[in-house]
C-alpha positions in Angstrom: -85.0 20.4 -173.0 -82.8 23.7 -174.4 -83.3 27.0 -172.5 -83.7 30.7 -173.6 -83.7 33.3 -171.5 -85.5 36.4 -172.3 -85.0 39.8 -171.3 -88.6 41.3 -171.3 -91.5 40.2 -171.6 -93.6 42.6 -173.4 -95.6 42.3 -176.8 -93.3 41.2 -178.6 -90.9 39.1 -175.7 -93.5 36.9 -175.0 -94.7 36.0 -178.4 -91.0 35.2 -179.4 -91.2 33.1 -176.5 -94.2 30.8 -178.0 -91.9 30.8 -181.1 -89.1 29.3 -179.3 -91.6 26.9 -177.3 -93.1 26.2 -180.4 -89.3 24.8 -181.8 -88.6 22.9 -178.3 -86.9 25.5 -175.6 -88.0 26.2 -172.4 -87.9 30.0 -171.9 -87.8 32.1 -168.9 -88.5 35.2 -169.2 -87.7 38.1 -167.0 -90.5 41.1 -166.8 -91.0 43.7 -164.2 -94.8 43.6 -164.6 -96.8 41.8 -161.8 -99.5 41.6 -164.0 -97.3 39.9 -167.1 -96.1 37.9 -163.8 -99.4 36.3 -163.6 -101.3 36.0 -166.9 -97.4 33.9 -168.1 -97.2 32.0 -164.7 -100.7 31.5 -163.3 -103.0 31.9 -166.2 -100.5 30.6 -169.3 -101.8 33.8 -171.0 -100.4 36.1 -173.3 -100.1 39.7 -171.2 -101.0 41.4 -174.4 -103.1 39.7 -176.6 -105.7 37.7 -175.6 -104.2 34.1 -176.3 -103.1 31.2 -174.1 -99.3 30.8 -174.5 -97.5 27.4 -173.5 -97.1 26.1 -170.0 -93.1 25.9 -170.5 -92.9 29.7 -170.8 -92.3 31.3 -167.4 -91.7 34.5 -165.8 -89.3 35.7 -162.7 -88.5 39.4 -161.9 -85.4 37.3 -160.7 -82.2 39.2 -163.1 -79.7 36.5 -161.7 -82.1 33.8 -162.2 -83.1 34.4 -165.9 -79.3 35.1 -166.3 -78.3 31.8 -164.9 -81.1 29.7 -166.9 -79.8 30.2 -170.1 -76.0 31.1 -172.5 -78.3 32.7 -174.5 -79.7 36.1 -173.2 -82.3 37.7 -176.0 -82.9 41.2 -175.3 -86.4 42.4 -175.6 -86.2 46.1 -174.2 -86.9 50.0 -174.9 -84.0 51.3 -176.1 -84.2 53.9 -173.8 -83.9 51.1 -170.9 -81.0 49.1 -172.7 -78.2 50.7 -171.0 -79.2 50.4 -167.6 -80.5 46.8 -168.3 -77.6 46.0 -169.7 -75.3 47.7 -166.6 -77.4 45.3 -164.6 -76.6 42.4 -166.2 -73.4 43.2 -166.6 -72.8 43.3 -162.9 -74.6 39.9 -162.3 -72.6 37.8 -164.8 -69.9 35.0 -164.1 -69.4 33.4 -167.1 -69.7 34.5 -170.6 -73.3 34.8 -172.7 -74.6 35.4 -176.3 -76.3 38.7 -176.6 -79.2 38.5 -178.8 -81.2 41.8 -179.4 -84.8 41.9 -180.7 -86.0 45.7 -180.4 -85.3 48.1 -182.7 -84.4 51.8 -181.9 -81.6 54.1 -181.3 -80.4 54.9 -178.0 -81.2 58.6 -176.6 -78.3 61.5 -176.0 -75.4 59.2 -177.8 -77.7 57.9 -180.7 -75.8 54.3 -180.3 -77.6 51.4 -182.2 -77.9 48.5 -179.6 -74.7 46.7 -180.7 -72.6 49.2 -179.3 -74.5 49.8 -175.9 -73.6 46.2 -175.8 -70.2 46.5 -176.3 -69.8 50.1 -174.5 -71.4 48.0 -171.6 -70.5 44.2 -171.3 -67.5 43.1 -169.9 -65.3 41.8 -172.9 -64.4 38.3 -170.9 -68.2 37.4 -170.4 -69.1 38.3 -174.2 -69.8 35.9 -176.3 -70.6 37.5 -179.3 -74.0 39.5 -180.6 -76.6 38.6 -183.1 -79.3 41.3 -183.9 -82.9 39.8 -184.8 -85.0 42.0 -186.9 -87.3 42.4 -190.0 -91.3 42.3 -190.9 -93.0 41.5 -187.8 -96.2 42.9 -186.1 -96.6 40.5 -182.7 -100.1 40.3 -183.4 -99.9 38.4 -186.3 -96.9 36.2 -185.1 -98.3 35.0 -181.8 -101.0 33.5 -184.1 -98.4 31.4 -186.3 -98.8 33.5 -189.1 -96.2 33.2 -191.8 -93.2 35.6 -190.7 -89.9 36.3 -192.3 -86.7 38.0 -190.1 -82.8 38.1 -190.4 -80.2 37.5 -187.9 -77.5 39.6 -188.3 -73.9 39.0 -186.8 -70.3 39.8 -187.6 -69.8 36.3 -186.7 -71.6 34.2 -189.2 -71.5 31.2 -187.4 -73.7 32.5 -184.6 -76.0 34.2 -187.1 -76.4 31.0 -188.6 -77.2 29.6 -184.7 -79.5 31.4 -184.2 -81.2 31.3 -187.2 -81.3 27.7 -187.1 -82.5 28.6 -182.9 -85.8 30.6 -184.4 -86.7 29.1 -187.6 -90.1 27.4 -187.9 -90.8 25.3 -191.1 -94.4 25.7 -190.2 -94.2 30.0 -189.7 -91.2 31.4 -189.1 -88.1 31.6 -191.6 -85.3 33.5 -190.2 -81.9 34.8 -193.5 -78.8 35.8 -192.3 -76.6 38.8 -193.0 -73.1 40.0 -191.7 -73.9 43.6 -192.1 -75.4 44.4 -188.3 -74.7 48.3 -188.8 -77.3 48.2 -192.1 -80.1 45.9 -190.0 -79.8 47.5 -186.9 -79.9 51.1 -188.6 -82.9 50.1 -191.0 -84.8 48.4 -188.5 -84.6 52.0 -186.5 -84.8 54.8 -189.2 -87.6 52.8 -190.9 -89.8 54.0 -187.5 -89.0 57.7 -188.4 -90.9 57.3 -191.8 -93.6 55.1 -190.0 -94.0 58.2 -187.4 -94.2 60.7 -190.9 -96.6 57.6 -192.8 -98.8 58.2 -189.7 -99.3 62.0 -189.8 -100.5 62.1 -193.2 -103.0 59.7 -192.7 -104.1 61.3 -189.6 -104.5 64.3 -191.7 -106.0 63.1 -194.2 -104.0 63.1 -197.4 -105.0 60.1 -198.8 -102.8 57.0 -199.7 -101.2 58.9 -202.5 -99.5 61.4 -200.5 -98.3 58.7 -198.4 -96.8 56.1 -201.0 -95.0 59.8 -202.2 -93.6 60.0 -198.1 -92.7 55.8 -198.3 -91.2 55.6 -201.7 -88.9 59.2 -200.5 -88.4 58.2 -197.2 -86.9 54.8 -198.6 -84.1 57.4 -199.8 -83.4 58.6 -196.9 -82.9 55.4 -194.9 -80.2 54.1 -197.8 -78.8 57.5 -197.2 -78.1 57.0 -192.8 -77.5 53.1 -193.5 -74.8 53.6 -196.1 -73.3 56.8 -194.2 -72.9 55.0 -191.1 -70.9 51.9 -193.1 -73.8 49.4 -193.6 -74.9 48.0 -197.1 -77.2 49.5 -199.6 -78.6 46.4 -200.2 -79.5 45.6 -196.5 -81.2 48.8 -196.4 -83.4 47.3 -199.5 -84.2 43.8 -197.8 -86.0 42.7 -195.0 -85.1 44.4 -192.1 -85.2 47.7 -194.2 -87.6 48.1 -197.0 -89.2 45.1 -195.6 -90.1 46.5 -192.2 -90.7 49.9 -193.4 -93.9 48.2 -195.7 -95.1 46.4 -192.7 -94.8 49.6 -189.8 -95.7 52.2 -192.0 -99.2 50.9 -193.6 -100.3 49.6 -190.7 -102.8 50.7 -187.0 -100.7 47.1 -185.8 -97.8 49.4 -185.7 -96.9 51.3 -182.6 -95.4 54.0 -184.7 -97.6 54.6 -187.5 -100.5 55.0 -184.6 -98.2 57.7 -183.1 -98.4 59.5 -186.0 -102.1 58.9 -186.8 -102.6 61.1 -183.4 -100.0 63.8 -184.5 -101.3 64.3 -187.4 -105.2 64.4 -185.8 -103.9 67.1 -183.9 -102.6 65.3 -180.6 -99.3 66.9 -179.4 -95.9 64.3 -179.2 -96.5 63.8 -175.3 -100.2 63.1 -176.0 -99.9 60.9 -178.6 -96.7 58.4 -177.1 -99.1 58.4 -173.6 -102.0 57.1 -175.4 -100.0 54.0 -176.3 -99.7 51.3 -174.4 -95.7 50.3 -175.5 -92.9 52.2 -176.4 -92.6 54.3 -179.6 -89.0 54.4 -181.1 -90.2 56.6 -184.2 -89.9 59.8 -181.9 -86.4 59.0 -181.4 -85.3 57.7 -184.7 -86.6 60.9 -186.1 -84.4 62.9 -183.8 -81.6 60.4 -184.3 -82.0 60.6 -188.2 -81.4 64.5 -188.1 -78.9 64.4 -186.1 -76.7 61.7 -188.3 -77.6 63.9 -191.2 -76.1 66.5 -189.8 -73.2 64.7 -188.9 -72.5 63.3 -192.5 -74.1 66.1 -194.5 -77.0 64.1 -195.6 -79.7 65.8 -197.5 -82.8 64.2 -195.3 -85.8 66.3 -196.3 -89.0 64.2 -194.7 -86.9 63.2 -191.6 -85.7 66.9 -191.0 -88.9 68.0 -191.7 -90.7 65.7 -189.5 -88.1 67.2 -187.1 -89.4 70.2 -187.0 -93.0 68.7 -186.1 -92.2 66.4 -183.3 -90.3 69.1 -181.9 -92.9 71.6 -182.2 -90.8 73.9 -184.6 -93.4 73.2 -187.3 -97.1 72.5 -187.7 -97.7 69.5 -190.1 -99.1 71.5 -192.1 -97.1 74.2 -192.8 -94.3 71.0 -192.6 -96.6 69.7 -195.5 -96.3 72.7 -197.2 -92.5 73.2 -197.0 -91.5 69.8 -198.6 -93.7 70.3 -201.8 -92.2 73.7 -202.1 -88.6 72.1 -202.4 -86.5 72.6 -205.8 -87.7 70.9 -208.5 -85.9 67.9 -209.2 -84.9 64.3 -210.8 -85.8 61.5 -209.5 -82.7 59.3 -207.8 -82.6 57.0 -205.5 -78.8 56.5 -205.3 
């Protein structure tokens, strides 16, 4: 049988795993948890949702193991853990791997997207080349089969193409391809910030008018960072842009939007990420998002404004207050 190797096994880790069960591969999967230990080895049980997984899913805290199983090495970590995951791997490798990344997030202090921690870290002679994995896709829907749409995105079509053939489903799961990493890997990030701003004006209770006004702008302002940083406007507009933004922003199965939900119901930042149980990437993509609009002179008005909330410059109210009291203006989305 073909073998995966997975690089966390999380929410989302170890229901890509069932996927790739599902489609014939053994996978082993490589966690830290003693707890996510068990449930996958001992109990064949998801360590998140309550749903029995495959028996040919397993999990090691073994790094040289998981890295040995498997060519393919799919990357299912915090951002904020990447590098040093990466560095680890890095110093365990003898022969050369594809890099396949499945979170989404920018990395703290240098604001790289995960393609070029990659690259900044690997060693060049055991690269094989990197495909990012990304679109629509809350883990409690897909560990139950539900229908699911993502893109693989690679410089190098051909492994694009491999591993979409690797994760497609007829059944669930249809997986596009795309060349343009820089506009997936920047949607699939910046479409947190507006999740994170979605959030807080639900949680104060604006209604869903007020928050299709923050969607519909804030899909302005990721074309704005994906086309300044060299991806494609029309990436920005598909699945892993648009696409994700519909399904995080709308949504209490999304990390993100829940973070704000607490903002905006007057939990500080620190409150609101500790009362989630997984990692919330909005925070940072909101920082990150100001600071790239910065760099290119972008006029970001939710993300700068949100900014100033998860910062604690700016209340979200009187953050409410200073966007409606903008210039009047057209209407452009280009």
């Amino acid at each position: 049988m073909k073998k995966i190797s997975m690089i966390g096994g999380g929410a989302w880790g170890t229901t890509l795993a069932q996927a790739l069960s599902d489609n014939g591969y053994d996978v082993l999967i490589r966690d830290i948890s003693e707890n996510s230990l068990n449930k996958i080895n001992n109990e064949h049980h998801h360590p998140f949702f309550d749903t029995d997984i495959p028996s040919n899913i397993r999990a090691t805290m073994d790094l040289k193991e998981t890295i040995e199983f498997s060519d393919i090495l799919i990357l299912c970590v915090p951002t904020k853990a990447m590098r040093k995951v990466l560095n680890d791997i890095n110093n365990l490798l003898n022969e050369p791997k594809l890099f396949v990344n499945v979170s989404k997030g920018i990395e703290p202090d240098t604001s790289f997207r995960v393609s070029q921690i990659v690259e900044d870290v690997i060693n060049k002679k055991y690269y094989k080349g990197y495909v990012c994995l990304s679109g629509p896709s809350h883990a409690e829907e897909l560990i139950l089969r539900k229908l699911t749409s993502l893109v693989a995105a690679s410089t190098d079509e051909e492994l694009a193409i491999e591993i979409q053939q690797i994760f497609s489903n007829d059944k669930y799961l249809r997986v596009y391809t795309s060349t343009d990493v820089i506009g997936v890997e920047t949607g699939g990030s910046i479409k947190n910030a507006i999740a994170i701003v979605s959030g807080i004006a639900a949680g104060m209770g604006l209604g869903e008018n007020a928050r299709a006004f923050l969607i519909s702008r804030g899909v302005k302002e990721i074309v704005s960072i994906v086309t300044a940083l060299g991806g494609k406007m029309e990436t920005a507009y598909g699945l892993s842009g648009i696409g994700d933004l519909i399904v995080t922003a709308s949504s209490l199965n999304s990390r993100n939007f829940q973070c704000g939900l607490k903002i905006g119901n007057g939990m500080n930042v620190d409150e609101a990420i500790g009362s989630i149980n997984q990692s919330v990437e909005g925070i940072r993509a909101i920082k990150a998002g100001h600071e790239i609009g910065i760099k290119y002179n972008l006029e970001l008005p939710i993300i700068d404004t949100a900014y100033l909330v998860v910062t604690g410059k700016l209340s979200a109210n009187d953050a409410l207050l200073s966007l409606l009291n903008r210039k009047l203006k057209p209407e452009k989305y280009w």
